[in-house]
N, C-alpha and C positions, 0 to 999 in steps of 0.2 A: 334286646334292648341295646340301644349304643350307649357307649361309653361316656357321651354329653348327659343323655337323662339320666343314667345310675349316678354318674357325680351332680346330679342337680337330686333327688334323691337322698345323696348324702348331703349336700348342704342343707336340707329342710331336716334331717334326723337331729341334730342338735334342739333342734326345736322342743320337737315331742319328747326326747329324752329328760331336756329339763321339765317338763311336765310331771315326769312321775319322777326324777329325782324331786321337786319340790315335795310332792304329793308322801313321800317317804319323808321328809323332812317334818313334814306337817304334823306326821305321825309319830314323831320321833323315833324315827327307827332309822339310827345314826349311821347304822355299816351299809342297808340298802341307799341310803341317801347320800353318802359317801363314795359308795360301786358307781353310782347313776355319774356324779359330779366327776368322777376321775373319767370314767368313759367320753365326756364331753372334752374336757382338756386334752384327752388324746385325740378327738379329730382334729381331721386337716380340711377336708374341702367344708365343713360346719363352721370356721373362722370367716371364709370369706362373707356368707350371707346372714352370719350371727355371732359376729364379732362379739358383742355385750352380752350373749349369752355364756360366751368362753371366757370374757374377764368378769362377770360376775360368779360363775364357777369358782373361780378363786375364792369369793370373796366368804359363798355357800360354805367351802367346804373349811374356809380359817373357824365358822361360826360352827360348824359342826364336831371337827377336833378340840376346838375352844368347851364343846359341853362333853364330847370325849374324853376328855382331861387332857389332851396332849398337847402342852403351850407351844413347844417347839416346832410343831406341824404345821397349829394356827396360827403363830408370828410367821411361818413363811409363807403361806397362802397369804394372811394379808398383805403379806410385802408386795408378793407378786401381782394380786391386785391393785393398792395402789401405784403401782409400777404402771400399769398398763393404763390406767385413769388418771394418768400423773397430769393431764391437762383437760380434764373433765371439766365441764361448768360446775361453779362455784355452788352448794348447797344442796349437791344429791346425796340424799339419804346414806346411800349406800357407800359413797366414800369415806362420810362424817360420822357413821357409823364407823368403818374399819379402822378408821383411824383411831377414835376414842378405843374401841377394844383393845388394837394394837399394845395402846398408850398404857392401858391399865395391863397389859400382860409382860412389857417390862419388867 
């Protein structure tokens, strides 16, 4: 396999990974859903072709330390999500969501 398809490959892995990080979420089963979300934040070639899957990571995993208990984790995942959505359109769920959270973990 050359080395264009294996990193095309790993750009679509982001993908599928949030799939069952979701799907663990779903379940609430916080630490697999957690493994899944941090896995994604660490690829690199997964940003270029699912950019929104790597800033909503963030956003997954502030909302999953937020029932974790751990505020200090969830205020920095929010941050860094709205970081990266800092010029989002106006009324997406998931900013106005982080944001409110954010606000109430002050």
């Amino acid at each position: 396999m050359s080395k264009i398809q294996n990193n095309q490959g790993e750009m679509d892995l982001a993908y599928f990974v949030e799939s069952l990080a979701r799907a663990y979420f779903m379940k609430r089963d916080w630490e697999k859903a957690r493994t899944e979300y941090e896995s994604i934040v660490m690829m690199t070639y997964g940003r270029i072709r699912h950019g929104d899957i790597y800033a909503k990571s963030f956003y997954m995993l502030g909302k999953i330390y937020e029932e974790m208990g751990k505020k200090k984790e969830a205020r920095k995942n929010y941050r860094r999500f709205l970081d990266l959505w800092k010029n989002a359109d106006p009324g997406l769920p998931e900013v106005d969501d982080a944001r409110a959270r954010l606000a109430a973990l002050q």
